[in-house]
C-alpha positions as semicolon CSV with decimal commas, in nm:
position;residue;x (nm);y (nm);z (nm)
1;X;8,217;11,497;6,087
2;X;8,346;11,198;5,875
3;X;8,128;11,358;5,555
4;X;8,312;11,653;5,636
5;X;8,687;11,512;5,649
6;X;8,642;11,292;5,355
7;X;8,467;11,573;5,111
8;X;8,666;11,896;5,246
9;X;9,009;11,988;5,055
10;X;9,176;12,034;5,382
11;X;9,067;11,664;5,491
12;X;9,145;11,489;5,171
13;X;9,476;11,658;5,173
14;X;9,529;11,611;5,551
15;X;9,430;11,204;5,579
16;X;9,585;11,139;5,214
17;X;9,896;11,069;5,328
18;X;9,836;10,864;5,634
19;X;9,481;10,678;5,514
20;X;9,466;10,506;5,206
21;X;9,125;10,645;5,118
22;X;8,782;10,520;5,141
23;X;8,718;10,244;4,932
24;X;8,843;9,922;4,907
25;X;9,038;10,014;4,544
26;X;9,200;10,322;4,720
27;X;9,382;10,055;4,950
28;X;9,467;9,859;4,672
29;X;9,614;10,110;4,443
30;X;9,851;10,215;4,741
31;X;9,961;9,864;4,849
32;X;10,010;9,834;4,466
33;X;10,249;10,160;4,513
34;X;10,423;10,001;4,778
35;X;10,491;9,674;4,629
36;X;10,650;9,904;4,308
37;X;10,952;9,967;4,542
38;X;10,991;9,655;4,711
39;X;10,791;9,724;5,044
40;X;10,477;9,463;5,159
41;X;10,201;9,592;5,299
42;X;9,944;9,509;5,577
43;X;9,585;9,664;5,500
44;X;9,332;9,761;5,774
45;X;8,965;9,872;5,806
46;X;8,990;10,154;6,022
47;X;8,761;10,080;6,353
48;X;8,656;9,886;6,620
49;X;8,421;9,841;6,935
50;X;8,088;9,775;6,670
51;X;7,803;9,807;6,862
52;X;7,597;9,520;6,704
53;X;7,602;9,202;6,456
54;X;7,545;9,361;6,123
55;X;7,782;9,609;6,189
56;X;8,068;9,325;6,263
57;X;7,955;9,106;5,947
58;X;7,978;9,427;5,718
59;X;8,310;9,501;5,868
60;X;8,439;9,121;5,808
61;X;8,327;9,116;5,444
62;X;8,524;9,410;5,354
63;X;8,831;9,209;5,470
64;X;8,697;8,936;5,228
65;X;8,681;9,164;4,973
66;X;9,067;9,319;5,049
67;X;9,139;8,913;5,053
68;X;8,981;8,893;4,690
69;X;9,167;9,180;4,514
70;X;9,492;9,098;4,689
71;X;9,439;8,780;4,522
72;X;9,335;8,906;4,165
73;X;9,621;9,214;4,157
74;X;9,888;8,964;4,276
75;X;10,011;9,211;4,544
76;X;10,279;9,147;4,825
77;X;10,001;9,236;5,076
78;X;9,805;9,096;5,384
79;X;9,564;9,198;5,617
80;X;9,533;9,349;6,010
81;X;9,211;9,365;6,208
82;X;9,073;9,420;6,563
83;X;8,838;9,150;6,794
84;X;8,620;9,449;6,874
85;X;8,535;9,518;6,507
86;X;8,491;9,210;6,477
87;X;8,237;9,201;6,722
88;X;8,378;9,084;7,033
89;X;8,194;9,267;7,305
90;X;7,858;9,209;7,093
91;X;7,904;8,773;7,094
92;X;8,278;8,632;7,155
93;X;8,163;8,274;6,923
94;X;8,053;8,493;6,649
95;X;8,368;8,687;6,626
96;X;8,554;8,425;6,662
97;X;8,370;8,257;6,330
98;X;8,413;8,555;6,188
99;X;8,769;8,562;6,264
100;X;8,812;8,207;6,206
101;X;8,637;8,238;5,833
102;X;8,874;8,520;5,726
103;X;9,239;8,333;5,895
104;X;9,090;7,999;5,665
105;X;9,040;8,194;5,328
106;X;9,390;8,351;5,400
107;X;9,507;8,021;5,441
108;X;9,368;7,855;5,151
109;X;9,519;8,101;4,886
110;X;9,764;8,046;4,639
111;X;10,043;8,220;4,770
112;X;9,904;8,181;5,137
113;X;9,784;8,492;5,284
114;X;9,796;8,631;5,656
115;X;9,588;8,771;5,892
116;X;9,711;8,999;6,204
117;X;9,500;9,048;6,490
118;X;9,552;9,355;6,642
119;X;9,592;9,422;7,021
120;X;9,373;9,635;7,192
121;X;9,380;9,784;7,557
122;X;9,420;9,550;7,834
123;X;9,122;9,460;7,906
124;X;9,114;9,245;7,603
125;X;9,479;9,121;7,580
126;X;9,437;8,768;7,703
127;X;9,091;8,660;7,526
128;X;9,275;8,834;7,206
129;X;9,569;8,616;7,232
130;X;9,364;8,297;7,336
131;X;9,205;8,359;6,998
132;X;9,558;8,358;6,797
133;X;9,639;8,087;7,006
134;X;9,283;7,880;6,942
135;X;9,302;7,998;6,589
136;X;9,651;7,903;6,500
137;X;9,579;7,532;6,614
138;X;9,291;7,479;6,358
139;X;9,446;7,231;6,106
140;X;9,585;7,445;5,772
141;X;9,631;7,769;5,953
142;X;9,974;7,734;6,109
143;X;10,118;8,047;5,962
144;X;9,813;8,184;5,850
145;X;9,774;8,400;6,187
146;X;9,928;8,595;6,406
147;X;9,946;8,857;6,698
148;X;10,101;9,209;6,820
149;X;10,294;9,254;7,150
150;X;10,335;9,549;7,317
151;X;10,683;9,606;7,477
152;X;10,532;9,830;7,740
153;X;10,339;9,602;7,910
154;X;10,527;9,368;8,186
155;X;10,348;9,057;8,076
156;X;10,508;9,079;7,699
157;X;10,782;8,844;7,745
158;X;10,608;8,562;7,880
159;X;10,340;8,659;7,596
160;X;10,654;8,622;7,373
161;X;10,778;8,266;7,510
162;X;10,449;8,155;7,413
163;X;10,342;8,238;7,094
164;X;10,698;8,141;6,955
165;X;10,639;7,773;7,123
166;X;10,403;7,773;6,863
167;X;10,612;7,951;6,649
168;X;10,302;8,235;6,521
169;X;10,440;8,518;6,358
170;X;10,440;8,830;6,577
171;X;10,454;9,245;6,521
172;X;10,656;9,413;6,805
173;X;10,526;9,771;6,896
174;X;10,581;9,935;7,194
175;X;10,226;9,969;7,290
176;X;9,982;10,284;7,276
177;X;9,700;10,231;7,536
178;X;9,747;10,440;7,873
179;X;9,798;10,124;8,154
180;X;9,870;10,131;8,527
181;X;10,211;10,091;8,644
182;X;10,156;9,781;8,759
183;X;10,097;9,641;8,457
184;X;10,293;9,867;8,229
185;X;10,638;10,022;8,204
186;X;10,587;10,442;8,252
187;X;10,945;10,540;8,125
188;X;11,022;10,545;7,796
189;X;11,346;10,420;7,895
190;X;11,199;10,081;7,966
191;X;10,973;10,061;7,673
192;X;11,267;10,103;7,531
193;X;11,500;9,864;7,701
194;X;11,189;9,617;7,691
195;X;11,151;9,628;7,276
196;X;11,492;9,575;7,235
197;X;11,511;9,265;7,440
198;X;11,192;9,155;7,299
199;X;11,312;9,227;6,935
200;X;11,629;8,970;6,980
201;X;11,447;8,728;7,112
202;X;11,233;8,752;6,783
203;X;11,488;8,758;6,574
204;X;11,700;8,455;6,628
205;X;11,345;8,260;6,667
206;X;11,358;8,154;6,305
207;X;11,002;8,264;6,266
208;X;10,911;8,526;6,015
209;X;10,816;8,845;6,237
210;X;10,806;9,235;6,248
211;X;10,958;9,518;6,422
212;X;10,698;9,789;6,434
213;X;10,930;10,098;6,497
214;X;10,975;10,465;6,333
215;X;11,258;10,475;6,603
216;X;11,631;10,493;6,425
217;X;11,831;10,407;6,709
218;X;11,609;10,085;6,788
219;X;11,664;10,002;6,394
220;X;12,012;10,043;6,355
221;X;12,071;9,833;6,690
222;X;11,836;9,550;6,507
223;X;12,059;9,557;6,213
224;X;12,402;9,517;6,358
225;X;12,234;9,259;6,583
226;X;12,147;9,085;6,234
227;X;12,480;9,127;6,100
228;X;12,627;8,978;6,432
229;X;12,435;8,729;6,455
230;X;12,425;8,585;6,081
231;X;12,063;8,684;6,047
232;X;11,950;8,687;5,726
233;X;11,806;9,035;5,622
234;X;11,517;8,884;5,480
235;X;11,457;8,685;5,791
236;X;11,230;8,962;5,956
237;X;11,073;9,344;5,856
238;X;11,056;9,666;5,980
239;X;10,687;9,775;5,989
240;X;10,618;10,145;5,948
241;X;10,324;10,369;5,946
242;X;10,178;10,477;5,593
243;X;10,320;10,764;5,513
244;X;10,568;10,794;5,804
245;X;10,934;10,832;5,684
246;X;10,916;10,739;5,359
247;X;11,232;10,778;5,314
248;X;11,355;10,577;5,583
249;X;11,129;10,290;5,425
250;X;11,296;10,320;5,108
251;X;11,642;10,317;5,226
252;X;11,556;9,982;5,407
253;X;11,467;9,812;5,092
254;X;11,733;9,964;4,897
255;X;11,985;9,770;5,126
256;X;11,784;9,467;5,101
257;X;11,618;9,448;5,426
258;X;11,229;9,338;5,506
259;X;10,993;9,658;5,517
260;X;10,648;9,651;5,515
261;X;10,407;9,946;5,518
262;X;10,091;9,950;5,719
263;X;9,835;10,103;5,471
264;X;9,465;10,193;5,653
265;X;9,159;10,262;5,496
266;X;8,837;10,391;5,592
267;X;8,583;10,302;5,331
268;X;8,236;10,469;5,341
269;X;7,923;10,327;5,496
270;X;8,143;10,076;5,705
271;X;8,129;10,092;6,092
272;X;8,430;10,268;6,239
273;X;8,321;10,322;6,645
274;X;8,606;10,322;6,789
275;X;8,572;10,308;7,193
276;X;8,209;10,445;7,197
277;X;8,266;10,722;7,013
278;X;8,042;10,693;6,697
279;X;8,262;11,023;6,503
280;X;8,584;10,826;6,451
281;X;8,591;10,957;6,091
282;X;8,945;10,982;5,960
283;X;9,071;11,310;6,089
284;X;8,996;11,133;6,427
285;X;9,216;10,836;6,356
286;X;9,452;11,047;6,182
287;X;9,543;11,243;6,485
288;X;9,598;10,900;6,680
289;X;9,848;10,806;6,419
290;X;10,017;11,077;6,439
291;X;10,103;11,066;6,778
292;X;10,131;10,699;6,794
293;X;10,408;10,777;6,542
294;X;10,556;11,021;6,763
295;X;10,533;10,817;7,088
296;X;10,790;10,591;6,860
297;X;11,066;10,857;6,933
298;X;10,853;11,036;7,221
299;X;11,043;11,210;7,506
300;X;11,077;11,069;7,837
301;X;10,752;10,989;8,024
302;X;10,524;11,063;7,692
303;X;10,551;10,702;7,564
304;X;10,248;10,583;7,669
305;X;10,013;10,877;7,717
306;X;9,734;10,971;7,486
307;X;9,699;11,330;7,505
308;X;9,403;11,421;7,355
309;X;9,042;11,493;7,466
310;X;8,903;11,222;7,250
311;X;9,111;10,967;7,418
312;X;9,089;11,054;7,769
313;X;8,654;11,101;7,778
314;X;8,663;10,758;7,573
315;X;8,913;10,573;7,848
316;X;9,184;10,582;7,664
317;X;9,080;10,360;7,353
318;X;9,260;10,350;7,092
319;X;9,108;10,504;6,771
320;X;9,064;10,227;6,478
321;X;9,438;10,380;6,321
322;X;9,612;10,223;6,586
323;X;9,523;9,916;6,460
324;X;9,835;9,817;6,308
325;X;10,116;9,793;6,545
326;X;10,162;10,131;6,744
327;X;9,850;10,007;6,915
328;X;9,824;9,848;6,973
């Protein structure tokens, strides 16, 4: 199916505007196109949940090799990855020192680099941010890594309180796993209500962080709260999907405020299992973008429901697309 999506016309024109392409150059050439009109970009492998060793080391040195042509093309860019591809649920120490390998190179280059580590479902939210936590306390990587919150979960704020006592960078989404009530807010009303609290306390932190929204109300409440509050417009950036209102991303930068683009790519012959499902070729992750994106102005009651077969046979796990900050 992923042969199919990436050689067909109707695939290549499909996934071309949402996935960067297939090959490590592909993601490079588009961060380079972002960087032309003034937006940074975050790069990510598309996948997670590897089922073995080899396939987590494979997936980690393609992030070295992103790390390496950032480097060499001088690009505004950085890079976003998940535990699971990392191989978390194969052996936690090894993905941590693979983890741990990728924050230090990112740390050690000239400008410094940064590494996001995306959030998954809930299952893995505390040993994920135990890891930024663990990971940000190594000696030379203060800055160097950093986390996602989810507004929709109940937990967020105190999630919040402490990462910014250690003052790690953070992307605010509202979240794209389907949770129990009792752990997660249902309406989008208090997703809502939740983000924008959330997204305040971020912004007068004094710690360089990003809103992850498509949604214009939320954006033009962040901006008069930066105006009111003598926030510097470079202080912070709006995150937004690859080729999700372009337009919108280029207005932001015209009027001088932080926007960064979240550029995935799904090179060939690299592991992409995303929740068990071995087909998560692009058209697969595609379709999770998509309505990740749409969850980000979703009616009431759709914010946090995955409505596809795909997600509800695999529980509800996010495809690898997610990974920047709609997922998760």
């Amino acid at each position: 199916m992923r042969g199919i999506a990436e050689r067909s016309r109707l695939g290549q024109r499909t996934s071309a505007r949402f996935v960067a392409g297939t090959e490590v150059a592909d993601a490079i050439r588009a961060a380079a196109a972002m960087n032309q009109i003034g937006a940074g970009v975050s790069i990510d492998n598309l996948g997670e949940n590897v089922t073995n060793a080899d396939e987590a080391r494979a997936s980690a040195q393609l992030y070295h090799n992103l790390l390496d042509q950032i480097a060499a093309n001088k690009l505004n860019a950085n890079i976003s990855l998940k535990l699971t591809h990392m191989g978390l649920d194969v052996d936690e120490r090894m993905a941590y020192d693979i983890v741990r390998g990728l924050v230090a190179k990112a740390a050690g280059m000239s400008p410094t680099n940064f590494v996001r580590v995306d959030m998954e479902g809930s299952p893995y939210t505390q040993r994920t941010l135990d890891f930024v936590h663990e990971l940000h306390r190594v000696p030379g990587n203060e800055g160097s890594v950093g986390a996602v919150i989810q507004s929709y979960m109940r937990r967020a704020e105190a999630d919040v309180e402490k990462l910014l006592s250690e003052r790690i960078r953070i992307r605010l989404c509202k979240g794209a796993y389907k949770e129990p009530e009792d752990i997660a807010f249902q309406k989008k009303s208090e997703v809502d209500a939740s983000y924008v609290k959330l997204m305040k306390i971020l912004m007068k932190s004094g710690v360089y962080h990003g809103l992850a929204t498509h949604d214009e109300s939320i954006i033009k409440e962040a901006k008069a709260f930066a105006t009111r509050e003598n926030i510097a417009r470079s202080a912070f950036e709006f995150q937004m999907l690859h080729g999700i209102r372009r337009d919108l991303q280029q207005s932001l930068v015209k009027d001088g405020w932080g926007c960064a683009s979240t550029s995935p790519s799904a090179p060939s012959g690299t592991p992409t299992s995303c929740g068990g499902w071995p087909s998560a070729q692009p058209m697969f992750c595609l379709s999770r973008r998509i309505c990740c994106a749409r969850r980000s102005s979703a009616k009431p009651n759709g914010v946090n429901r995955i409505e596809t077969k795909q997600a509800q046979t695999a529980e509800f796990a996010p495809a690898s697309a997610l990974a920047f900050f709609f997922p998760a």
